[in-house]
C-alpha positions in Angstrom: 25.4 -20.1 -47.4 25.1 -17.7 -44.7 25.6 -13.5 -44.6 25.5 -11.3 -41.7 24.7 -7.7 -41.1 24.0 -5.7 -38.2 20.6 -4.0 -37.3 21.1 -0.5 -35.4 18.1 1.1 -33.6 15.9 3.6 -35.2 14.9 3.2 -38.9 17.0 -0.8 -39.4 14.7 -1.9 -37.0 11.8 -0.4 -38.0 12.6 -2.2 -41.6 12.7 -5.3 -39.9 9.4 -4.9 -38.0 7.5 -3.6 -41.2 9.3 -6.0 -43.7 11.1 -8.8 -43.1 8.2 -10.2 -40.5 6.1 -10.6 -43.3 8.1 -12.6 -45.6 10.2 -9.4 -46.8 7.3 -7.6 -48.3 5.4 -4.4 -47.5 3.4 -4.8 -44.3 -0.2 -3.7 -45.4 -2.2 -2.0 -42.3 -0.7 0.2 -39.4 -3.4 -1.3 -37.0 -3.2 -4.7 -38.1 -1.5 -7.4 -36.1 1.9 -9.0 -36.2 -0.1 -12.7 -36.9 -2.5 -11.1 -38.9 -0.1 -9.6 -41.2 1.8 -13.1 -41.5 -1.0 -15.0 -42.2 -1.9 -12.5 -45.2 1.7 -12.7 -46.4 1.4 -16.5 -46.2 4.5 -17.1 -44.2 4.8 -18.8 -40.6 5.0 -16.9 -37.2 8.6 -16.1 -35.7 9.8 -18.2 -33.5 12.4 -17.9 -30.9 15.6 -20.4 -30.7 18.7 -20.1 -29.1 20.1 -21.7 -25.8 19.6 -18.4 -24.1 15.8 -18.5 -24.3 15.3 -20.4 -20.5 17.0 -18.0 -18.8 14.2 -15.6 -20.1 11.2 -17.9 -19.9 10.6 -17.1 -23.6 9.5 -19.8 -26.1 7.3 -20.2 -28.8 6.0 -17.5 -31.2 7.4 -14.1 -31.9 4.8 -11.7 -31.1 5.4 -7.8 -32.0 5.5 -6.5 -28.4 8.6 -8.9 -27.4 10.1 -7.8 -30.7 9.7 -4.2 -29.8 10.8 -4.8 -25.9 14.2 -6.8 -27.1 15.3 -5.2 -30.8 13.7 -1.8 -29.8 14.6 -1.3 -26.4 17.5 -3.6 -25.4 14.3 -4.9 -22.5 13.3 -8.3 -21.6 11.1 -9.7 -24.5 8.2 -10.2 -22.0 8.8 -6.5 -20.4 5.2 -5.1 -20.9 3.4 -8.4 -19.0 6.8 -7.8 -16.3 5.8 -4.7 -15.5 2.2 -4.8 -15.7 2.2 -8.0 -13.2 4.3 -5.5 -11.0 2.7 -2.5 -11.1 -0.5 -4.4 -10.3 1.0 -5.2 -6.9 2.5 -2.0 -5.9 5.9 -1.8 -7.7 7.6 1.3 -8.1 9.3 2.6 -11.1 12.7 1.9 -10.1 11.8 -1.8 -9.5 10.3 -2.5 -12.3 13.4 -1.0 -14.5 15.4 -3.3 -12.6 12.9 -6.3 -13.7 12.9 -6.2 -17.3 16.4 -4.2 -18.1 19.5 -6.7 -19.4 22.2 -5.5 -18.5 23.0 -1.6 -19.3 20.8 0.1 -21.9 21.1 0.4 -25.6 23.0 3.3 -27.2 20.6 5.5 -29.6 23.7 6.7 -31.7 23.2 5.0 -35.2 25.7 5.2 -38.3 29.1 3.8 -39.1 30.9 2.8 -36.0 27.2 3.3 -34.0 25.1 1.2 -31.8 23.6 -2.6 -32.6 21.0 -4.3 -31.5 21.0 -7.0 -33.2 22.5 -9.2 -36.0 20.5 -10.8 -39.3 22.4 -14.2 -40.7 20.6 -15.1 -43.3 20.5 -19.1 -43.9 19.9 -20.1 -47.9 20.7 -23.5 -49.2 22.5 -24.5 -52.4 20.4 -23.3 -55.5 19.8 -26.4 -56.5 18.3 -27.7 -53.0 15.8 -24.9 -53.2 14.4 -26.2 -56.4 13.9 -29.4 -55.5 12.2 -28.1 -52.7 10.2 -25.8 -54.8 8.9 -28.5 -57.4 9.3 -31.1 -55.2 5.6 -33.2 -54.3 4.8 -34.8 -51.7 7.1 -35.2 -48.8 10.0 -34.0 -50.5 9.6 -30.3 -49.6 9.1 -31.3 -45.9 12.3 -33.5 -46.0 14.3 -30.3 -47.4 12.5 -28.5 -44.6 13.6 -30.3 -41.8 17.1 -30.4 -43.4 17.2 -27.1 -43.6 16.4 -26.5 -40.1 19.0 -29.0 -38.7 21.8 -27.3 -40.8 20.7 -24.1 -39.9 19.9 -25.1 -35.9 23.6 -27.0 -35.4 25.4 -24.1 -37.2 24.1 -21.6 -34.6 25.0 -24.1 -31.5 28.3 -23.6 -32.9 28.1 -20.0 -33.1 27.2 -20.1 -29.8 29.9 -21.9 -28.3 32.8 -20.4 -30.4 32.0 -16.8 -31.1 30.5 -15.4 -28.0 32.7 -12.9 -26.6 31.1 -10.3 -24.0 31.9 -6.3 -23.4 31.7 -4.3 -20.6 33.5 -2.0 -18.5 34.1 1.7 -19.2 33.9 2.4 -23.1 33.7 -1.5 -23.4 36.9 -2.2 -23.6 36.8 -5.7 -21.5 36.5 -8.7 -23.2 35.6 -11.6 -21.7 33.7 -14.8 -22.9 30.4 -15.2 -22.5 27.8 -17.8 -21.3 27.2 -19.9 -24.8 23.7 -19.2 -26.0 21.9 -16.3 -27.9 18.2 -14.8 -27.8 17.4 -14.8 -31.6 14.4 -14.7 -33.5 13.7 -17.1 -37.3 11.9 -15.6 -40.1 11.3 -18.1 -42.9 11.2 -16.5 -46.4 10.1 -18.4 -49.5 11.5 -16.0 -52.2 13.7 -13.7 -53.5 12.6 -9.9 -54.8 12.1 -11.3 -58.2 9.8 -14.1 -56.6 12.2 -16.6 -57.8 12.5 -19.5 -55.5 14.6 -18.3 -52.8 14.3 -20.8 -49.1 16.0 -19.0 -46.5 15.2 -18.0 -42.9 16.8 -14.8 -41.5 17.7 -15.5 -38.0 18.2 -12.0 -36.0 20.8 -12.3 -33.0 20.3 -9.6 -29.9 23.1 -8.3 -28.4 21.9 -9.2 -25.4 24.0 -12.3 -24.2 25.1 -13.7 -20.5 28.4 -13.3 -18.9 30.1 -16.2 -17.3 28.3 -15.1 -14.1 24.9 -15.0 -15.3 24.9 -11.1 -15.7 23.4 -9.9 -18.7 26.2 -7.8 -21.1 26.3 -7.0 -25.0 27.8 -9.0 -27.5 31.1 -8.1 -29.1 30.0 -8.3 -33.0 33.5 -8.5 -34.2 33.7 -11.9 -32.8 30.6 -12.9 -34.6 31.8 -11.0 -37.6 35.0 -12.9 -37.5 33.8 -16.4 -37.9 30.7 -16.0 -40.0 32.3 -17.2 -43.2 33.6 -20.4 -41.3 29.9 -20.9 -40.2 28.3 -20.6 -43.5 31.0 -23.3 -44.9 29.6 -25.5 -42.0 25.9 -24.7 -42.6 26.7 -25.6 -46.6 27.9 -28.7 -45.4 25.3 -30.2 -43.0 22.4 -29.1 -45.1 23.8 -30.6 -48.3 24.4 -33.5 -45.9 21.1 -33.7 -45.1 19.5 -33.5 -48.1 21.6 -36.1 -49.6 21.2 -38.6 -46.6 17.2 -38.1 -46.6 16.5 -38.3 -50.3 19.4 -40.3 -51.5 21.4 -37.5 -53.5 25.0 -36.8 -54.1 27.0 -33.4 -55.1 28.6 -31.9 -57.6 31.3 -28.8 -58.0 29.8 -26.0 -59.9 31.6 -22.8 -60.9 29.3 -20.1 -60.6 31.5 -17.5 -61.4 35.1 -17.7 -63.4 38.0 -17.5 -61.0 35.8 -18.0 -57.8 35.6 -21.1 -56.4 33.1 -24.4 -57.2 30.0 -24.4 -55.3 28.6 -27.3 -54.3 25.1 -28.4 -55.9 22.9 -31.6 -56.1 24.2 -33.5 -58.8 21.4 -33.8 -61.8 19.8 -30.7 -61.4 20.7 -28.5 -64.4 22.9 -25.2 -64.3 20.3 -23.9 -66.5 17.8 -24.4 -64.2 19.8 -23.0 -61.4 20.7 -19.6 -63.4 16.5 -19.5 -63.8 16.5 -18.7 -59.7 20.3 -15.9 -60.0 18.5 -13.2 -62.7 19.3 -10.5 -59.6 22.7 -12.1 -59.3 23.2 -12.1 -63.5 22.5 -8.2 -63.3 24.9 -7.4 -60.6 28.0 -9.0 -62.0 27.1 -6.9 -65.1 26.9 -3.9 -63.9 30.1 -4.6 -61.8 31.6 -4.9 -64.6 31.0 -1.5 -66.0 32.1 -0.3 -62.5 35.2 -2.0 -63.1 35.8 -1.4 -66.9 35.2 2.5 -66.2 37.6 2.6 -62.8 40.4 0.9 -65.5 39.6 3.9 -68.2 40.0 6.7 -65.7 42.9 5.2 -63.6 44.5 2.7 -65.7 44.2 0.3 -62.9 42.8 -2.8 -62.3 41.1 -2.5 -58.6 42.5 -4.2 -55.5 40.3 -6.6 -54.0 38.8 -3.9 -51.7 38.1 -1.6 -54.1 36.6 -4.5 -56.0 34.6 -5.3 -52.7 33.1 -1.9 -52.5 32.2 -1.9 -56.3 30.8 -5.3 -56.2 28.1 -4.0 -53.0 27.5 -0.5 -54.8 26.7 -2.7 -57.7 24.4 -5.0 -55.7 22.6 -2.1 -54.3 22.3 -0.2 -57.8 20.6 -3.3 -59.3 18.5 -4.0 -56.5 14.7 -4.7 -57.7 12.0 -2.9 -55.6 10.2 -4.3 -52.5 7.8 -7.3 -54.6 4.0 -8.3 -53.4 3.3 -10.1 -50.7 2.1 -13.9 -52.4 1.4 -16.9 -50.4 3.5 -20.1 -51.1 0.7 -21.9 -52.9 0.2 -19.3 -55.6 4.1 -18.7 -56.0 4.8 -22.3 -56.3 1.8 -22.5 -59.2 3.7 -19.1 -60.7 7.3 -21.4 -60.6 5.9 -24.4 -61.9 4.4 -22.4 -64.8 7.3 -20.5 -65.8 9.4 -23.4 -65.0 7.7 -25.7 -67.6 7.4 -23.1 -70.2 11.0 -22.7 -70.2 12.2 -26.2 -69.4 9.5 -28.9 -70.1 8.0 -31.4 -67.9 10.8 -33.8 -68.5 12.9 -31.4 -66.4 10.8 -30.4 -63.8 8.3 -33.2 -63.0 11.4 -35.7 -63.1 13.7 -33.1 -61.6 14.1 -35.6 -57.8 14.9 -38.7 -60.9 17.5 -37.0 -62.6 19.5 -36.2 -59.2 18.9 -39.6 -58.0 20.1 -41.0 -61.1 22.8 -39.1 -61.2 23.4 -40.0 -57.9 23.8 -43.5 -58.7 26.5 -42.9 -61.2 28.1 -40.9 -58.8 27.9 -43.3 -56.4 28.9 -46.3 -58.6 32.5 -44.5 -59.6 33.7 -42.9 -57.0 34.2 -43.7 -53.1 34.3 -40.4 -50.8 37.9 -41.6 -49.2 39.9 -38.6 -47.1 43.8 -38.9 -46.8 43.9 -36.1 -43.7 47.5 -35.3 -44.3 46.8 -34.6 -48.3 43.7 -32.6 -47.3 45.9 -30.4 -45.3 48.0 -29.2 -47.8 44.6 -28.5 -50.0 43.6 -26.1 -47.3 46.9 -24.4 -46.2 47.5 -23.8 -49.9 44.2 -22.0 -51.2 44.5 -20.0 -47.3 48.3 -19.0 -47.6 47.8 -17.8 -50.6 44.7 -16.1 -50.4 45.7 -13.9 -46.9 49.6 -14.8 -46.6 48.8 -13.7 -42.9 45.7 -15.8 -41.6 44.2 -16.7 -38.5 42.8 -20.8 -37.2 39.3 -19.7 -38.4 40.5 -19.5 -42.7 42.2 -23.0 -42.3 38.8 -23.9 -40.5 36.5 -22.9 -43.0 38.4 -24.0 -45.6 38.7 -27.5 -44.5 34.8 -27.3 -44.4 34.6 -26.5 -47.6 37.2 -29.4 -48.7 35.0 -31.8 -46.5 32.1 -30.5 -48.6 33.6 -30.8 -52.1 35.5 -34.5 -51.2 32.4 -36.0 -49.5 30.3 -35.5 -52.6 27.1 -35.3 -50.5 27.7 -38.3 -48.1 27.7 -38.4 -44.5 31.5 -36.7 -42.6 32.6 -37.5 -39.2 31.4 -34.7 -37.1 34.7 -33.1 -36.0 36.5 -34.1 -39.9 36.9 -30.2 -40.6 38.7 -29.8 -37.3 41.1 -32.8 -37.6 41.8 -31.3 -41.0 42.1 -27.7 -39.9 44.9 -28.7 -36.5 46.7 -31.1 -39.3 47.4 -27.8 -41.2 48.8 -26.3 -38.4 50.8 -28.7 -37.3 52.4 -29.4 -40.5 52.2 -26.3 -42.5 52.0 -23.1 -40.3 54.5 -20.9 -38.5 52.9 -19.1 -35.5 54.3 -15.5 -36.1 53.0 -14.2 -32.7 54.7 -11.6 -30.2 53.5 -14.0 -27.0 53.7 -11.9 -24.4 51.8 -13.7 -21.7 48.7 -11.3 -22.3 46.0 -13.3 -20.1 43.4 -10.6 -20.9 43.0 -12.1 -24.4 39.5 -13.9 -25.2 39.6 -17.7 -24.3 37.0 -18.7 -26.9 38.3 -17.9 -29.7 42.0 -18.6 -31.7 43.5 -14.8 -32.0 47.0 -17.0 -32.8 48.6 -15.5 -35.8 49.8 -18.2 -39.1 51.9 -17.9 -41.8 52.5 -20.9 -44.8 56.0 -22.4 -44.2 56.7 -23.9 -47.3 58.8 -21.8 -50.2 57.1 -22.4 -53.1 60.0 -21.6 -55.4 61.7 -24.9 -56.2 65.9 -24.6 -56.1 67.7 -25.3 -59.0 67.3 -24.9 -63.0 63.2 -24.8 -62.9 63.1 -22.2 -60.3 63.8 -19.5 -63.0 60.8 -20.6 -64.9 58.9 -21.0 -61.5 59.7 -17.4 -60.9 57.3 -15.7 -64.0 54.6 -17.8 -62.4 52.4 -16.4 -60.3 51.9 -16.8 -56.4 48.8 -18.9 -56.9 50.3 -21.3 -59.3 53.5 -21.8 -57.7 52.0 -22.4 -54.2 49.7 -25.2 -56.4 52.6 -26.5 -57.5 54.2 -26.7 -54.0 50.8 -28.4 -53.4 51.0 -31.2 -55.4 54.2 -31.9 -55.2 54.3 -32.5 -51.7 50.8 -34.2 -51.7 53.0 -36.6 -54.2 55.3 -37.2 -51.2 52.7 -38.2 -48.8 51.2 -40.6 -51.2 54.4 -42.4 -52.1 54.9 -42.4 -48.5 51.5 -44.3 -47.6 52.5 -46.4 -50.8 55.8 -47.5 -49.0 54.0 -47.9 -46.1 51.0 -50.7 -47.0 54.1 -52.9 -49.0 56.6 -52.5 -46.3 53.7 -52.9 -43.6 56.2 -50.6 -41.1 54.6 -46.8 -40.0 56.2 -44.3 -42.3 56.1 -41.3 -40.1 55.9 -37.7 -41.6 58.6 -35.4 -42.1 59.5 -33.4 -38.8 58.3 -29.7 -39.3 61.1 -26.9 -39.7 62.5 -26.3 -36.1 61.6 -22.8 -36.3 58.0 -23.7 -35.9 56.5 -24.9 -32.5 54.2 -28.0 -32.3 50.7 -27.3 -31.4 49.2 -30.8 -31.3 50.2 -34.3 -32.9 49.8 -34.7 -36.8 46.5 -37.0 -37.5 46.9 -40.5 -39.1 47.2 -40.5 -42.5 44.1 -41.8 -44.2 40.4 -41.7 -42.9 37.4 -42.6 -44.4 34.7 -39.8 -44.7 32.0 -42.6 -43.1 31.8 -42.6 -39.3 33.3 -45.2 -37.6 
């Protein structure tokens, strides 16, 4: 998965300078070095990526000075060696401002609705990826490594060409797109607060990002904001992907909480096992539901699914453990193993990479990982009309990832499948409810286009008055499968007749965006 949160100047980016460096421990020693610190902590120097980085020269290692230049003062990361090299030949101030500065300076105003200067998105694989990486021997922790990294590195070239939009102008109210690329920074963590096994790498985005011409401007976080849940859907995808491919694994659907829906985990590996590594996550949900059970006694309400949001992060931060010691991996993957084996026995753990092959097999042996692109669409217009009635191209999006992901079981997807997936839906089963006005001063890079379902999930006649006491979920499920039906009885027709069945034309009211895909694909690239 991956979250996102902003970082403002001031005491969040202190935090991160102190902290997260170091593996997301306490930073021991005011006069102790950025790579002195790591190396106590037992985690691996920063290191720069993004597409952004030649512009600045900047590669390698993060040191603390180019942190404090960038996050601290909105300055080149190399501004202190800048303006030493110029002041050594005569520079003035005024020149030398102009050398490191990008674009206009940072705003010092902090607080809701306040200044960024950066954004964390924290990448974490699947549970059950993290433990084979944290009992795995041999190379199998490199291989989930490397995985890892390519899930986490293609997610953020996507990010980068979709969700880069650019402010400037007075009160920074012109949008226009920017040059794709970021200036970021990866942290690799090994564990969560409880020192549970926890892989993830927090990567922190600057603000700082290139207009079209070259010029350096600040990042319009909504943007970013906007499509982060579509890029965690793809990141859950390609690293699952990954793993699979290397190690020869398949998935499974796991509900992880009632009513959510599935995640998607290595088949083999054991939910017990898994709920070992979520004690944090096992105390939230409790005490969100005394949050909840005492807003129902004093209102007689159940919450709406804000109020539900805002209980479920006051929850999260109520039951949050304090800051834990800095351990190197070695001695926390000893502490796992032990507590691991105490609780689960070595047939579990030191066979844990068997199981999940084995259970690939089976997998493997029952079921092929066949896409019908026109069926899939109605899976993800269904869950997304029903879920936001109004929605945007980005929902279908990351819902079709997450149908790719759940459909695939692990195996290989054409690159652009989520795509294909996500226009079919449109085509077919969205209404484009926009007020087109001609407005050319809306952002090219992304889809601000406005959807609605267009199918009635009421049936007519005698069944829709028992239709009616259903609720909208469970009627648009029903609308679901009943057309899916159609399609299939249509491809059915089609292979014994051997003539192209084409697909019902879309309600006049709705315009055409692109052509409708062909009906089946197979999951394998071509």
């Amino acid at each position: 998965m991956m979250t996102i949160k902003r970082i403002s100047p001031g005491s969040a980016y202190r935090y991160y300078l102190r902290q997260v460096v170091v593996g997301d421990g306490q930073r021991k020693g005011r006069n102790k070095s950025l790579s002195d610190a790591q190396d106590e902590a037992g985690v691996p120097a920063g290191e720069w990526i993004g597409r952004a980085l030649p512009a600045l020269g900047v590669a390698g290692a993060v040191t603390e000075a180019q942190m404090r230049s960038l996050f601290g003062e909105g300055l080149h990361p190399e501004a202190d060696r800048i303006a030493a090299e110029l002041s050594a030949v005569g520079a003035g101030p005024a020149e030398v401002l102009r050398a490191v500065k990008l674009g206009y300076a940072l705003r010092s105003k902090t607080g809701k609705g306040g200044s960024v200067v950066a954004w964390d998105c924290v990448f974490r694989p699947p549970a059950s990826v993290t433990l084979l990486w944290a009992f795995g021997t041999g190379a199998v922790p490199g291989i989930i490594d490397r995985a890892h990294i390519v899930a986490l590195t293609k997610t953020v070239e996507w990010l980068e060409g979709h969700a880069l939009i650019v402010r400037s102008g007075a009160g920074s109210k012109v949008r226009k797109p920017a040059r794709p690329g970021v200036v970021a920074a990866r942290f690799r963590h090994f564990d969560s607060r409880d020192q549970k096994p926890l892989l993830h790498d927090h990567v922190v985005i600057s603000v700082k990002v290139q207009r079209e011409d070259g010029k350096w401007a600040h990042l319009h976080g909504r943007v970013l904001l906007e499509n982060a849940v579509a890029a965690g859907a793809l990141y859950n995808q390609l690293v699952l992907e990954e793993v699979c491919a290397a190690l020869g694994l398949a998935t499974r659907p796991r509900i992880a909480t009632p009513g959510k829906r599935p995640v998607m985990e290595i088949a083999g590996v054991p939910d017990e096992l898994i709920d070992w590594t979520s004690t944090r996550n096992e105390a939230t949900m409790r005490r969100l539901g005394e949050l909840v059970d005492a807003y129902r006694a004093r209102t007689g309400r159940e919450p709406g699914p804000r109020l539900r949001s805002r209980l479920m992060a006051r929850a999260a931060q109520e039951e949050r453990p304090p800051k834990k010691e800095i351990v190197p991996l070695p001695v926390l993957r000893a502490r796992w193993r032990t507590e691991a084996l105490a609780l689960f026995g070595a047939d579990v753990i030191d066979w844990l990479l068997e199981l999940a092959r084995r259970a690939a097999s089976m997998i493997r042996a029952r079921v092929r990982a066949v896409l019908n692109v026109s069926c899939a669409a109605v899976d993800v217009a269904k869950p997304v009309y029903v879920h936001h009635g109004v929605f945007r191209y980005r929902h279908l999006l990351a819902e079709a990832r997450r149908h790719v992901a759940q459909t695939s079981l692990g195996e290989r997807t054409e690159p652009d499948m989520a795509e294909r997936i996500a226009r079919q839906a449109v085509h077919t089963y969205c209404l484009d409810i926009n007020q087109h006005g001609g407005d050319s001063k809306a952002p090219r890079v992304t889809d601000y286009t406005t959807y609605t379902g267009t199918w009635d999930p009421t049936p007519p006649g005698a069944a829709a008055v028992q239709v009616s006491r259903l609720t909208k979920e469970q009627r648009a499920r029903i609308a679901g499968l009943q057309r899916q039906a159609e399609l299939r009885q249509a491809d059915l027709h089609r292979a014994r007749v051997g003539d192209t069945v084409l697909q019902p034309a879309p309600p006049s009211a709705r315009p055409r965006h692109s052509e409708p895909e062909s009906p089946t694909r197979s999951l394998r690239p071509s």
